[in-house]
Biopython code that builds the backbone (N, CA, C, O; Angstrom):
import numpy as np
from Bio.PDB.StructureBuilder import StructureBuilder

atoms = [
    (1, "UNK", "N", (5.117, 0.308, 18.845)),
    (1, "UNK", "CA", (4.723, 1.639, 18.407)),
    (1, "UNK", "C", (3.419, 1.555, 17.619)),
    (1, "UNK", "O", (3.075, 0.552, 16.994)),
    (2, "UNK", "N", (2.654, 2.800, 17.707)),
    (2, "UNK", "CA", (1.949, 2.718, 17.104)),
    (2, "UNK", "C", (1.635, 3.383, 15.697)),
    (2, "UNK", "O", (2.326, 4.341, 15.351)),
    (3, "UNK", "N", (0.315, 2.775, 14.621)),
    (3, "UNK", "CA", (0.989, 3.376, 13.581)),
    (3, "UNK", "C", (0.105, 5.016, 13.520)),
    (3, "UNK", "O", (-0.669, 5.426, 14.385)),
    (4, "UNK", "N", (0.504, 5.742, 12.236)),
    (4, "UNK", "CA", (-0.081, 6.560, 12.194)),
    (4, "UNK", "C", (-0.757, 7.211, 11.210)),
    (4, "UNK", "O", (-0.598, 8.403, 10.947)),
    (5, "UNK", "N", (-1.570, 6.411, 10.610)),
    (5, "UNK", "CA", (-2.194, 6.715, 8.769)),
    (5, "UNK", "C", (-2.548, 8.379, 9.183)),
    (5, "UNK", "O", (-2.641, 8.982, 10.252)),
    (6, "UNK", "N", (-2.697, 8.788, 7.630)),
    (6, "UNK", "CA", (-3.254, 9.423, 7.214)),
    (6, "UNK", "C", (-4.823, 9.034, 6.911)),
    (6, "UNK", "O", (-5.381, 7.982, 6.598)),
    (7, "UNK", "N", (-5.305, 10.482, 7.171)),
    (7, "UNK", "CA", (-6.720, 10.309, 6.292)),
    (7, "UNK", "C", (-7.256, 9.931, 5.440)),
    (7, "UNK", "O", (-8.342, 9.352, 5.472)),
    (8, "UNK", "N", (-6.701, 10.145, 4.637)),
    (8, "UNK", "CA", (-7.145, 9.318, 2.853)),
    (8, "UNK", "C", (-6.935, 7.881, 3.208)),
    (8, "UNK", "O", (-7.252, 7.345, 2.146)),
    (9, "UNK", "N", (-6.645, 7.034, 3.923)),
    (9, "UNK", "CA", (-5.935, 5.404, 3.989)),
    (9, "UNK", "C", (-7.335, 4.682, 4.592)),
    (9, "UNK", "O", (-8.268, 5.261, 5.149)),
    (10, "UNK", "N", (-7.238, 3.666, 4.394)),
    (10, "UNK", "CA", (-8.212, 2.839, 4.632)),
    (10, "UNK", "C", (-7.514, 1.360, 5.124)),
    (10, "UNK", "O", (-6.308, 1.160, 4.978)),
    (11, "UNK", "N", (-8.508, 0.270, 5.775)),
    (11, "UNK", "CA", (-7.789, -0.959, 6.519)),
    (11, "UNK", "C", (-7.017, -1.609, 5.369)),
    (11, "UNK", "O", (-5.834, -1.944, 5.440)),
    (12, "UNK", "N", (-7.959, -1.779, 4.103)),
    (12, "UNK", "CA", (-7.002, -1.883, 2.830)),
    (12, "UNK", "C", (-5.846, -1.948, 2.798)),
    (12, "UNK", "O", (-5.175, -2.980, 2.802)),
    (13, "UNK", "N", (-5.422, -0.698, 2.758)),
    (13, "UNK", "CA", (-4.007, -0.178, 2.499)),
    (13, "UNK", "C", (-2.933, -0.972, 3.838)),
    (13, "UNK", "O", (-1.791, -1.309, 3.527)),
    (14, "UNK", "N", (-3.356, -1.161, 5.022)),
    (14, "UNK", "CA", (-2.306, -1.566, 5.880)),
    (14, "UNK", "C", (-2.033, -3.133, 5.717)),
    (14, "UNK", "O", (-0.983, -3.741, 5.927)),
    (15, "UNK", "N", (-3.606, -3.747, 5.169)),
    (15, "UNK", "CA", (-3.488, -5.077, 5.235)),
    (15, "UNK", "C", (-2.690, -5.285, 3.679)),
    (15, "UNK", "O", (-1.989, -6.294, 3.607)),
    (16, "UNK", "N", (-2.761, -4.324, 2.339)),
    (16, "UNK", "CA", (-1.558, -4.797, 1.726)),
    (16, "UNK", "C", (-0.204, -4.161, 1.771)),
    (16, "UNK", "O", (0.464, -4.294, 0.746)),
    (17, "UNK", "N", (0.330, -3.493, 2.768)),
    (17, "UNK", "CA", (1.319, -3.189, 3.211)),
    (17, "UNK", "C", (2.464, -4.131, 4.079)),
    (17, "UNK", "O", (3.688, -4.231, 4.006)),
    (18, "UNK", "N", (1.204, -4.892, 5.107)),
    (18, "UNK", "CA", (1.599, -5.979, 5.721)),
    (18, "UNK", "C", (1.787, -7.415, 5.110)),
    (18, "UNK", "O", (2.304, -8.352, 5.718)),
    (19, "UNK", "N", (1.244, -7.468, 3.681)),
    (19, "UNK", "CA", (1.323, -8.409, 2.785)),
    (19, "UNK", "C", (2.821, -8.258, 2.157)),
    (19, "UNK", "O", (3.544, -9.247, 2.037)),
    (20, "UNK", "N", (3.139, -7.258, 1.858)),
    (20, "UNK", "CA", (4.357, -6.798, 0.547)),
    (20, "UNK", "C", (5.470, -6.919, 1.648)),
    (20, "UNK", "O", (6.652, -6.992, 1.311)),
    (21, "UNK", "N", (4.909, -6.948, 3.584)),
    (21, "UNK", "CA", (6.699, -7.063, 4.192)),
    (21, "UNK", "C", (6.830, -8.131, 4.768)),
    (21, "UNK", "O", (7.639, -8.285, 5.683)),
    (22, "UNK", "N", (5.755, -9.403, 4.159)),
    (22, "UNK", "CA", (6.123, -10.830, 4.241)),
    (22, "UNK", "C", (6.668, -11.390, 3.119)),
    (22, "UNK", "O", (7.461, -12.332, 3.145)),
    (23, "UNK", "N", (6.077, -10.581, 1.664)),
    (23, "UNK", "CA", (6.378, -11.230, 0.364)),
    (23, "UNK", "C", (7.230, -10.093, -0.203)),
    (23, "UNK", "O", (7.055, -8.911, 0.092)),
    (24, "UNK", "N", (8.355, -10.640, -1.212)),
    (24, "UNK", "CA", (9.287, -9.713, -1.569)),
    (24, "UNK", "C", (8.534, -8.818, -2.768)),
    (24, "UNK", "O", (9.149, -7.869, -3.253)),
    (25, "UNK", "N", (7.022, -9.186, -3.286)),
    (25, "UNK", "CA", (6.635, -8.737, -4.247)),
    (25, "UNK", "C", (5.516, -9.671, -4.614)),
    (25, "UNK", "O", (5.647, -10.895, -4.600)),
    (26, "UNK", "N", (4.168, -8.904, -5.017)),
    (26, "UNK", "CA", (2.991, -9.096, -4.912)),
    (26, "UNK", "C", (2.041, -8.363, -6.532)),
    (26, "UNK", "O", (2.386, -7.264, -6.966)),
    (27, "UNK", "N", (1.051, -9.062, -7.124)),
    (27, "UNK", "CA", (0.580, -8.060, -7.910)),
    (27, "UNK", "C", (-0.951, -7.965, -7.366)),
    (27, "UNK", "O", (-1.308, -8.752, -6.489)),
    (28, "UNK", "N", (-1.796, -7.059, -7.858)),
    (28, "UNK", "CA", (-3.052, -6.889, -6.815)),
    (28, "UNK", "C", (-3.898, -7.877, -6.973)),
    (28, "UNK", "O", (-4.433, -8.205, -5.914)),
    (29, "UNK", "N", (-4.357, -8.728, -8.283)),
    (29, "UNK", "CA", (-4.610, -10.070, -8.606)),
    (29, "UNK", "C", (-4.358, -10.730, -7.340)),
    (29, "UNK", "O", (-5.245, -11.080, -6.561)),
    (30, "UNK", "N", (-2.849, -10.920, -7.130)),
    (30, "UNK", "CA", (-2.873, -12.175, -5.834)),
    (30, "UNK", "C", (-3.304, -11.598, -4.589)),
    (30, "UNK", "O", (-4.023, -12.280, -3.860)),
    (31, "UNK", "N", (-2.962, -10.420, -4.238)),
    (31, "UNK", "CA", (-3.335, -9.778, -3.324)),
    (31, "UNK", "C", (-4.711, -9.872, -2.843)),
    (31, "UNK", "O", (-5.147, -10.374, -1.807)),
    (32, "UNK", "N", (-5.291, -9.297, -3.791)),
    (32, "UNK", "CA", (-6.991, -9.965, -3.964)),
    (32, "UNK", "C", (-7.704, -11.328, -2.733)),
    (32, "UNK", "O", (-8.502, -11.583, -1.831)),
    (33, "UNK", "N", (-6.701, -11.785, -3.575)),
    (33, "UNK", "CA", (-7.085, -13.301, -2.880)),
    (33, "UNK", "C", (-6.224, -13.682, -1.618)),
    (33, "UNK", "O", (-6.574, -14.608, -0.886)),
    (34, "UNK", "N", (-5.262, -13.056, -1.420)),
    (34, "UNK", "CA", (-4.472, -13.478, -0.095)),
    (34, "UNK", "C", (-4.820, -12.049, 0.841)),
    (34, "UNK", "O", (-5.128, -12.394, 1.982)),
    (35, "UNK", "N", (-4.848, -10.775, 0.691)),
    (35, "UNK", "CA", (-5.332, -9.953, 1.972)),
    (35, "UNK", "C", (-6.744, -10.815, 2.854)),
    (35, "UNK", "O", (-7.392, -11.708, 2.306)),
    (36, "UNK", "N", (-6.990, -10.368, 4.152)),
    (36, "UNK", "CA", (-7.819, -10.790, 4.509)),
    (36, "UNK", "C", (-9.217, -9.980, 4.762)),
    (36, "UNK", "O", (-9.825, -10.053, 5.830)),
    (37, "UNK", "N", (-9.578, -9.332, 3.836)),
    (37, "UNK", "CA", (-10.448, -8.195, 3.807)),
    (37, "UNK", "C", (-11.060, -8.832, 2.063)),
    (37, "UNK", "O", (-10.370, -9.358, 1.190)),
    (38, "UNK", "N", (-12.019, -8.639, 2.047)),
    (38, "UNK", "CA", (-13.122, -8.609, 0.697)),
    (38, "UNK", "C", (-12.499, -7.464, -0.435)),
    (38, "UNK", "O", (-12.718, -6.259, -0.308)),
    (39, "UNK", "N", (-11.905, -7.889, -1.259)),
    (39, "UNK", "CA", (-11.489, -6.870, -2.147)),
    (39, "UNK", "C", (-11.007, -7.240, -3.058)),
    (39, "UNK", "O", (-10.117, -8.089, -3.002)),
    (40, "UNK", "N", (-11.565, -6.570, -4.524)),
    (40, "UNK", "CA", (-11.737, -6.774, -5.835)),
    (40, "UNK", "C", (-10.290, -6.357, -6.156)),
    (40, "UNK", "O", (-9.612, -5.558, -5.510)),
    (41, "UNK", "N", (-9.803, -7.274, -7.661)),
    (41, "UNK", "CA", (-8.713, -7.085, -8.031)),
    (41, "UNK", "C", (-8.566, -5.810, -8.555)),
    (41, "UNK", "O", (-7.410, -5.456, -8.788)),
    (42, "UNK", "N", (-9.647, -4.886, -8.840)),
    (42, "UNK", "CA", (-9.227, -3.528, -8.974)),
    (42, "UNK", "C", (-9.230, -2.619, -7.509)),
    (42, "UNK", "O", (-8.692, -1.558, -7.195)),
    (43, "UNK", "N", (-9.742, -3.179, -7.088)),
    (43, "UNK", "CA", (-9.482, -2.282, -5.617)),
    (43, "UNK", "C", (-8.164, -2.081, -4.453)),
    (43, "UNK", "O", (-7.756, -1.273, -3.618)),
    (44, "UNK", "N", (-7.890, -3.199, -4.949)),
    (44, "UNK", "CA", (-6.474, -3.358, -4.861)),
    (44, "UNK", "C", (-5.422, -2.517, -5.392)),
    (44, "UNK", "O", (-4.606, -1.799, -4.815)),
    (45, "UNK", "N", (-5.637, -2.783, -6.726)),
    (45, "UNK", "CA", (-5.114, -2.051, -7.711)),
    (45, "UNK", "C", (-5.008, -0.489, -7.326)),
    (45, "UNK", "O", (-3.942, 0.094, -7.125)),
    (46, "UNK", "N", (-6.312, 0.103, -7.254)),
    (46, "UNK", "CA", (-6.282, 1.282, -6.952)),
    (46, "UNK", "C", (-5.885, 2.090, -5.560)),
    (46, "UNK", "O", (-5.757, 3.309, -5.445)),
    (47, "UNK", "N", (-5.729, 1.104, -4.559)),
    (47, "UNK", "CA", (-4.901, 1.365, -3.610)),
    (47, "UNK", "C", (-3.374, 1.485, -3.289)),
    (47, "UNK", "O", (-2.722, 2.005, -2.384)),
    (48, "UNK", "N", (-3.007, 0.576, -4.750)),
    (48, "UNK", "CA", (-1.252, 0.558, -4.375)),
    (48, "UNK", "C", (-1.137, 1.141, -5.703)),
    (48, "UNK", "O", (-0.343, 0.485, -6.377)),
    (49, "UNK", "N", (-1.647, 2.156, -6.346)),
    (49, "UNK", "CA", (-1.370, 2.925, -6.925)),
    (49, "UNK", "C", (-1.531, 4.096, -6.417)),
    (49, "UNK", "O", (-1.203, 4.983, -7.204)),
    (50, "UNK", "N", (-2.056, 4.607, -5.014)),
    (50, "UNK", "CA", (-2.286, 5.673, -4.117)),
    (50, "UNK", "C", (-0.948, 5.646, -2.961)),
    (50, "UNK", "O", (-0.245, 6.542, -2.493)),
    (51, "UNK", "N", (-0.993, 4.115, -2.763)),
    (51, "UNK", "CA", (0.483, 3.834, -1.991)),
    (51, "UNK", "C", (1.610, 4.411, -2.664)),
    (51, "UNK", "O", (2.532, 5.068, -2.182)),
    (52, "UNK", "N", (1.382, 4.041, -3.942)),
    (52, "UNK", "CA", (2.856, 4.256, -4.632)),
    (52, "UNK", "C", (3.265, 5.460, -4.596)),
    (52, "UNK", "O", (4.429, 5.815, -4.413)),
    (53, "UNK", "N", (1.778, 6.546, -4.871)),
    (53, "UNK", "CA", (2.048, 7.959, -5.449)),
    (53, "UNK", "C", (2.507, 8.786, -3.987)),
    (53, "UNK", "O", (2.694, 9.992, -3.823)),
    (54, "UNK", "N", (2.609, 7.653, -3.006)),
    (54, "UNK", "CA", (2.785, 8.801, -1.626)),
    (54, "UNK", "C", (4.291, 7.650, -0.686)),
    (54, "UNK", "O", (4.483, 7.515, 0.522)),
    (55, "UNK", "N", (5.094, 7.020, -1.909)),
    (55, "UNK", "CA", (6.302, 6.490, -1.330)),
    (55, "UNK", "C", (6.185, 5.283, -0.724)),
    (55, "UNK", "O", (7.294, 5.055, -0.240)),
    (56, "UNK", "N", (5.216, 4.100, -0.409)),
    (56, "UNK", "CA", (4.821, 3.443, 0.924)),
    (56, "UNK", "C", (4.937, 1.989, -0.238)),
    (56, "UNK", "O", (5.050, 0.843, 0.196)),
    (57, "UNK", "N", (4.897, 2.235, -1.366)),
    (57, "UNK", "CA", (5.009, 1.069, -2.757)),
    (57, "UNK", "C", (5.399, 1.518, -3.374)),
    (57, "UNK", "O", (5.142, 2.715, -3.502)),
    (58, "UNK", "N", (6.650, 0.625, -4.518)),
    (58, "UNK", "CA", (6.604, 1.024, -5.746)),
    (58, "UNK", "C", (6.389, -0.568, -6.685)),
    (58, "UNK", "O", (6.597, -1.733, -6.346)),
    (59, "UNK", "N", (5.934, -0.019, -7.844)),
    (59, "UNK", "CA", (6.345, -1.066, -9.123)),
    (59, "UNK", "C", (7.884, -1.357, -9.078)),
    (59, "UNK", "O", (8.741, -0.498, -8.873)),
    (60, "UNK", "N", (8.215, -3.279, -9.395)),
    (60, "UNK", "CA", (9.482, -3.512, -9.089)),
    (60, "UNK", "C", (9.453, -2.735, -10.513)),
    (60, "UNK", "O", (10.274, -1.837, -10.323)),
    (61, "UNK", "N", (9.081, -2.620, -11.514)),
    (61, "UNK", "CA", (9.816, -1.892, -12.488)),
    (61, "UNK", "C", (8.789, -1.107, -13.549)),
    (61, "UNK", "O", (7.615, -1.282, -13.878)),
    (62, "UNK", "N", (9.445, -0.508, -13.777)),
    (62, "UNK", "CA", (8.518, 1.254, -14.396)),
    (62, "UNK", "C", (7.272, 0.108, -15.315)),
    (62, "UNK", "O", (7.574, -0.918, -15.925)),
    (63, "UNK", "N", (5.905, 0.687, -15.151)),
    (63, "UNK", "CA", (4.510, 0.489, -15.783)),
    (63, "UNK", "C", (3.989, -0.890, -15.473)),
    (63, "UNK", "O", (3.078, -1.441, -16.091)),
    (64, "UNK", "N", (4.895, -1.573, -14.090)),
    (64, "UNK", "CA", (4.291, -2.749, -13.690)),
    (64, "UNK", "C", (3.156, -3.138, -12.862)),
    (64, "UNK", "O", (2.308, -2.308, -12.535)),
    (65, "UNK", "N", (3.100, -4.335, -12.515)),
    (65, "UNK", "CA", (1.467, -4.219, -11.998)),
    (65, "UNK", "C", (1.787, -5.013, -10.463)),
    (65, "UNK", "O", (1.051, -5.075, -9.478)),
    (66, "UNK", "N", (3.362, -5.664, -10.697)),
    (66, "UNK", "CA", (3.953, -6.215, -9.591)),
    (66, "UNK", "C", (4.425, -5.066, -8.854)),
    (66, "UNK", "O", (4.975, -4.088, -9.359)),
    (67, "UNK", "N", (4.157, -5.257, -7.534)),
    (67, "UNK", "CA", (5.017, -4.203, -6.423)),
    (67, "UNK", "C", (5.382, -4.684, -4.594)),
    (67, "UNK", "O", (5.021, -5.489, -3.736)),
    (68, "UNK", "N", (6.100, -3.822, -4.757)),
    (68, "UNK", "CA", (6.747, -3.925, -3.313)),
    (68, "UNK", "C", (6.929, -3.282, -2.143)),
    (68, "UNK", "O", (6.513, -2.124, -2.155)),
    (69, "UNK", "N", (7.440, -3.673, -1.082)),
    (69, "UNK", "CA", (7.030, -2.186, -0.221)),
    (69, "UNK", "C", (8.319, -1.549, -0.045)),
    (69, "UNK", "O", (9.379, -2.170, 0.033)),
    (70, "UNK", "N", (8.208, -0.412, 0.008)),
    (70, "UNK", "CA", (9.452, 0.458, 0.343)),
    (70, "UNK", "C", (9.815, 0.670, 1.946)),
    (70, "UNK", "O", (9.127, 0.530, 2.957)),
    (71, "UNK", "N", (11.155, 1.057, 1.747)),
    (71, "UNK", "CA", (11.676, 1.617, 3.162)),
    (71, "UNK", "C", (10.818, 2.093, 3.911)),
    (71, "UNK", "O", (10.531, 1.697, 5.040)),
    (72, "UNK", "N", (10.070, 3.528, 2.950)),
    (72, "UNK", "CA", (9.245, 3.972, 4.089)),
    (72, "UNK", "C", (7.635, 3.520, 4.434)),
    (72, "UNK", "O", (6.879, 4.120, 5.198)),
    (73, "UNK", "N", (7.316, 2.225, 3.610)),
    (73, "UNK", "CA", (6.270, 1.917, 3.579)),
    (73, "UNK", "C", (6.474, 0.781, 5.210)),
    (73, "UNK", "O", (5.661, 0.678, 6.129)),
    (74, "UNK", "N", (7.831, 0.083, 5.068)),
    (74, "UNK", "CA", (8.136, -0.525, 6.567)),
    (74, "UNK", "C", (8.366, 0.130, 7.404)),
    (74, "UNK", "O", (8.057, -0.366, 8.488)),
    (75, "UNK", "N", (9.022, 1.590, 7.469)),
    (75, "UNK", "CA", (8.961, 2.496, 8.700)),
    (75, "UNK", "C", (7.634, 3.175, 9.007)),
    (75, "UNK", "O", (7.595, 3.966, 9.950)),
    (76, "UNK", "N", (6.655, 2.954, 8.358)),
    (76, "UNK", "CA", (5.490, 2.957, 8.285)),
    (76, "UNK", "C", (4.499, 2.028, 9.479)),
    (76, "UNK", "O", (3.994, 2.282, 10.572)),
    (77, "UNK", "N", (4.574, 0.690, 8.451)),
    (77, "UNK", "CA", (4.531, -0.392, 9.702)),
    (77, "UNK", "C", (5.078, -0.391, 10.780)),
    (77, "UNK", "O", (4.359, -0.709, 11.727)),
    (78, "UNK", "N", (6.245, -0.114, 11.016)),
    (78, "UNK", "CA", (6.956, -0.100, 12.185)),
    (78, "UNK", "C", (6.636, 0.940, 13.221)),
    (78, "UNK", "O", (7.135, 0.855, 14.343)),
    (79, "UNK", "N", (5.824, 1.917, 12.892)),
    (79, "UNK", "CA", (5.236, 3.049, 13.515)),
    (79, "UNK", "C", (5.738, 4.016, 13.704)),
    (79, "UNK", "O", (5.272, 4.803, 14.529)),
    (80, "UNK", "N", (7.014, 4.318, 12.905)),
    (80, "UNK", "CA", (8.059, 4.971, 12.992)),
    (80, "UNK", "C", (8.160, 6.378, 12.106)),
    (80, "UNK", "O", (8.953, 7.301, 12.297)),
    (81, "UNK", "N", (7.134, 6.278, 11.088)),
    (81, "UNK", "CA", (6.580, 7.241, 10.190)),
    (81, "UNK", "C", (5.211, 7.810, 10.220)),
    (81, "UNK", "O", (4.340, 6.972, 9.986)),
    (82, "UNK", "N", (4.749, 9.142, 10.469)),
    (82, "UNK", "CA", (3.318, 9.718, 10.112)),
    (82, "UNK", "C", (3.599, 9.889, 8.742)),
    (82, "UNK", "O", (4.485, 10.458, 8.104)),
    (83, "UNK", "N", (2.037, 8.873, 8.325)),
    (83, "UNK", "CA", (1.788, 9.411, 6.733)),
    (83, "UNK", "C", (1.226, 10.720, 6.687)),
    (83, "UNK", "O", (1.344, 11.444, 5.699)),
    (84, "UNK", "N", (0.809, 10.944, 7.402)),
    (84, "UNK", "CA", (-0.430, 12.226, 7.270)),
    (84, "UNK", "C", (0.676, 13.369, 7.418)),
    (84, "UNK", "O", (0.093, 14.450, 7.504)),
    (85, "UNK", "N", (1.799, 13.490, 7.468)),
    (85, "UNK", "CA", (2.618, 14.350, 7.066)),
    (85, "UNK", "C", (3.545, 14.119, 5.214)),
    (85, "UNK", "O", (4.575, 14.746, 4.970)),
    (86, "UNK", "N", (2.960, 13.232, 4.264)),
    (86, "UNK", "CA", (2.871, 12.960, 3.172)),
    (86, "UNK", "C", (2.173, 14.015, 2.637)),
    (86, "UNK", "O", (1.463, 14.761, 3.311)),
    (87, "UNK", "N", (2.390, 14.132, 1.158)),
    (87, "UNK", "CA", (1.189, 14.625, -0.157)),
    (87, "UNK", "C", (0.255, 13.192, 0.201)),
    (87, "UNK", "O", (0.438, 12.014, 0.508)),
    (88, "UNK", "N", (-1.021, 14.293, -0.100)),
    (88, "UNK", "CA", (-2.242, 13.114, -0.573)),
    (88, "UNK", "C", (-1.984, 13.007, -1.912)),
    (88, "UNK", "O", (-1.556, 13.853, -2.697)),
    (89, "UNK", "N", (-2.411, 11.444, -2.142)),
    (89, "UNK", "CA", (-2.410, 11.126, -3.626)),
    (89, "UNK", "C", (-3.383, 11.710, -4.699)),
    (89, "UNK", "O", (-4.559, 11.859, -4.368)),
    (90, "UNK", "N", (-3.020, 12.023, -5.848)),
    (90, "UNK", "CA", (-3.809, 12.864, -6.403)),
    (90, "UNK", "C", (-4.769, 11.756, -7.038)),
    (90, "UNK", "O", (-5.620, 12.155, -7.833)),
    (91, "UNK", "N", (-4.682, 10.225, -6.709)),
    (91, "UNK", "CA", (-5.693, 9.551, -6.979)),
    (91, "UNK", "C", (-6.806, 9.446, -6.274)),
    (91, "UNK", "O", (-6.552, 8.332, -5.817)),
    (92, "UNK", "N", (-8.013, 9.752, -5.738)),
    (92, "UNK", "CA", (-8.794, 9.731, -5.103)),
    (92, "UNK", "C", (-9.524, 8.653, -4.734)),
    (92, "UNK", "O", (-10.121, 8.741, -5.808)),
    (93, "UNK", "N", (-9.844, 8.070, -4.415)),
    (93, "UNK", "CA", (-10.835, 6.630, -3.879)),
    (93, "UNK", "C", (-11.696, 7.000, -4.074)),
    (93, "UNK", "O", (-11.941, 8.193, -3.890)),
    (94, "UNK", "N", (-12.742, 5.966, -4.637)),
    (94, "UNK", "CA", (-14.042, 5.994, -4.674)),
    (94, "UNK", "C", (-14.996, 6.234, -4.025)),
    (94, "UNK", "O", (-16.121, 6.111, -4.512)),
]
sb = StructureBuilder()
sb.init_structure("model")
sb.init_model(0)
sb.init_chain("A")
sb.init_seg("    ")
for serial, (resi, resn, name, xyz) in enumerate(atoms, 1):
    if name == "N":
        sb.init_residue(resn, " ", resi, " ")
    sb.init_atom(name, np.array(xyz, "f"), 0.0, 1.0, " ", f" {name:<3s}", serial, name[0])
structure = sb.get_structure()
């Protein structure tokens, strides 16, 4: 199947999506350095805090910096979910 981002998403976002449903939990620091795309430990950051705000990640626990992927962040991957039928995150990208 294929997948089906939304607009607001970028290659970013799938390549740490596909990171969090090999590893049980990731913080954007390592991420940084293990996605395979050029990207700063805040850029990271600010992507799975856009993930989070639209269900696809959460923090394993309230104000963390570690996270994971959710159910629907793998029915996601799996192609089984349109994001673009989500809220956009009220965080905006740069």
């Amino acid at each position: 199947m294929s997948r089906k981002p939304a607009r607001w998403m970028c290659t970013l976002d799938e390549r740490i999506l596909e990171h969090l449903s090999e590893d049980p939990w990731s913080t954007p620091r390592h991420m940084s350095q293990a996605v395979k795309l050029t990207a700063s430990r805040g850029r990271v950051e600010e992507r799975c805090l856009m993930l989070s705000q639209v269900g696809l990640v959460a923090p394993i626990f309230e104000d963390s910096n570690m996270y994971e992927i959710t159910c629907e962040g793998q029915r996601y991957l799996d192609g089984e979910l349109d994001v673009e039928n989500h809220p956009t995150p009220s965080i905006q990208p740069f």
